[in-house]
Structures are given as C-alpha cells and as structure tokens.
Backbone bond lengths (Angstrom), bond angles and torsions (degrees), N, CA, C in turn:
res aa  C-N    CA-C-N  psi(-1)  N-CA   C-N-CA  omega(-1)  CA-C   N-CA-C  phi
1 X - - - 1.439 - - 1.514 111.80 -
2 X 1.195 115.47 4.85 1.122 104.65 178.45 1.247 123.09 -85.57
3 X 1.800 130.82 143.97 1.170 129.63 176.43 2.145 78.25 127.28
4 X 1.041 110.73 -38.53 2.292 113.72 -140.82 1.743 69.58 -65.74
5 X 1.392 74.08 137.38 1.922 85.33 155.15 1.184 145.17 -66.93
6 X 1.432 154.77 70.12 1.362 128.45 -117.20 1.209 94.94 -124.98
7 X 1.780 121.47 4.80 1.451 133.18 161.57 1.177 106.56 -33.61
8 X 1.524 130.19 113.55 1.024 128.73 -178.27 1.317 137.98 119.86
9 X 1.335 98.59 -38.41 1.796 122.23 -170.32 1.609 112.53 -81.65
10 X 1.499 113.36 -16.70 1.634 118.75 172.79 1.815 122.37 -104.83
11 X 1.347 88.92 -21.20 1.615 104.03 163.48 1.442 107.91 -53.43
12 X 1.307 84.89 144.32 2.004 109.74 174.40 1.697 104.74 -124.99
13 X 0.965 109.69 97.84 1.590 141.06 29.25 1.608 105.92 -91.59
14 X 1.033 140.11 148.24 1.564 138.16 169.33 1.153 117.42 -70.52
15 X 1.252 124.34 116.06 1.443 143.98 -170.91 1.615 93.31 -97.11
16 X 1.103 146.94 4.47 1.560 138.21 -168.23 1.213 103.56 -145.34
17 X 2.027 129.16 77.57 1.436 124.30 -171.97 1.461 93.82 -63.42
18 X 1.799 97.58 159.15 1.762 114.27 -175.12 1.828 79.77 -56.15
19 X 0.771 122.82 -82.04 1.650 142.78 -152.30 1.704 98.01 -24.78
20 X 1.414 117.83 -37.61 1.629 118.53 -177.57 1.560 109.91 -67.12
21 X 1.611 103.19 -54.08 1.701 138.11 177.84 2.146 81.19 -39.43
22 X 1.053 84.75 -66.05 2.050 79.79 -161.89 1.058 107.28 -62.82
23 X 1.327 121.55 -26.49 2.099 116.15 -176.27 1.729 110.86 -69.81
24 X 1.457 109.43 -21.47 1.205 134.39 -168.98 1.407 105.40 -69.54
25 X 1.705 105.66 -63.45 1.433 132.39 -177.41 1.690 103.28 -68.85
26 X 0.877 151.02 -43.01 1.229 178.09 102.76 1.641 115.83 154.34
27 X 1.265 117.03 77.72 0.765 134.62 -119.04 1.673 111.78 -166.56
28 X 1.634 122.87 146.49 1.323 105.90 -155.49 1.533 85.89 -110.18
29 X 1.830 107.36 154.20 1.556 126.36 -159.38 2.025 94.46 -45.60
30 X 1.544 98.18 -59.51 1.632 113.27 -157.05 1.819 83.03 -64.03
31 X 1.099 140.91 -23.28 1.690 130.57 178.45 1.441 115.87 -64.83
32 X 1.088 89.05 -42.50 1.667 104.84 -161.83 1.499 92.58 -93.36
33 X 1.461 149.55 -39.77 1.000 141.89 170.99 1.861 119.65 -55.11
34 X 1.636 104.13 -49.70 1.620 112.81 178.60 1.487 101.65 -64.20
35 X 1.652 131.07 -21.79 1.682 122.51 -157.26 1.627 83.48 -83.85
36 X 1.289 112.50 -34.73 2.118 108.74 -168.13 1.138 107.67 -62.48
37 X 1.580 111.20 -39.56 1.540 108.39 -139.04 2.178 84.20 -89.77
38 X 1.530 124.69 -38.32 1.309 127.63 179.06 2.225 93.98 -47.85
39 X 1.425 108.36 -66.41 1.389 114.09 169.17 1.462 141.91 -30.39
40 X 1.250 97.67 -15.57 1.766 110.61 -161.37 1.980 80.19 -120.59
41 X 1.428 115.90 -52.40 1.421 102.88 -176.57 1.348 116.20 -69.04
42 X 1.202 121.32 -6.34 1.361 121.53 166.98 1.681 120.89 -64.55
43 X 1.601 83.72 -60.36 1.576 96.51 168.80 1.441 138.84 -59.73
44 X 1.281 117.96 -35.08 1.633 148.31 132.93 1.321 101.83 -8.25
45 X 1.615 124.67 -92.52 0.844 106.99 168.33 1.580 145.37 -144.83
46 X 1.401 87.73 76.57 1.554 117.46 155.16 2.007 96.55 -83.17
47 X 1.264 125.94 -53.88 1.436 130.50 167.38 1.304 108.92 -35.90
48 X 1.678 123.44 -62.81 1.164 114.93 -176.04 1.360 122.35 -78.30
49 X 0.875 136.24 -13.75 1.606 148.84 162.60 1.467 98.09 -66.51
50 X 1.014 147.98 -66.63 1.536 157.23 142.31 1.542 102.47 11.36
51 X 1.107 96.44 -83.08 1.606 133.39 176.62 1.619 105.18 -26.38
52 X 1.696 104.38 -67.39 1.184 118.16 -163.03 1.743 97.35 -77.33
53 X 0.856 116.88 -9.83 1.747 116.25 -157.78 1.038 141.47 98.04
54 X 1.378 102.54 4.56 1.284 109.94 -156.12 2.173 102.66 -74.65
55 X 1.074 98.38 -179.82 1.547 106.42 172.51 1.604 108.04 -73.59
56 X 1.543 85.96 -90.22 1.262 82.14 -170.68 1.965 101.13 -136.83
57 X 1.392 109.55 152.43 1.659 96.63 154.44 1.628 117.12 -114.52
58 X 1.357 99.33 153.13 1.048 122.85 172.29 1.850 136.11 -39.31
59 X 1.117 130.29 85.21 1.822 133.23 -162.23 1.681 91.48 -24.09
60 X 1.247 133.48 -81.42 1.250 142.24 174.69 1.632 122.66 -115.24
61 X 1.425 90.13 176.96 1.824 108.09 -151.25 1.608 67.56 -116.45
C-alpha cells in the first residue's frame, strides 16, 4: 500500500470516501473495506494489550 493516498481517509469529516481509497487500490469497495477494518483490529489491540502489559498479541486468531 504504499505510495495509495490515504490523505483524507482518517479525517473527520472524511475527505477520502472508502469507494475512491479502492478505485485507487484497484480493488473492490467490500476488499478494500474488510483489509482496513482486519488492519485497524490488529492495531486496536496490539495498543490495548500494550496498555494492559501484555507482551505481545498474536497477528491472527
């Protein structure tokens, strides 16, 4: 993903609809939507595990 523009896509209000983000990626809306949302729960909580002390969590279940 590197290079995709994602200027935009975390802003409130969002200036970067998913639907642009995927035309970009080339790439279908529900693809590019399930790869963020797996991405963001990763990060989620790897933070909260962090948080709590934990070591480490696991990439996938």
């Amino acid at each position: 993903m590197a290079g995709v523009g994602l200027d935009g896509y975390y802003d409130t209000p969002r200036d970067c609809p998913l639907t642009e983000l995927a035309d970009e990626l080339e790439i279908a809306k529900s693809t590019c939507s399930g790869t963020f949302n797996r991405a963001e729960e990763t990060i989620v909580k790897r933070f909260v595990a962090q948080q709590a002390g934990e070591s480490t969590v696991p990439l996938a279940q």
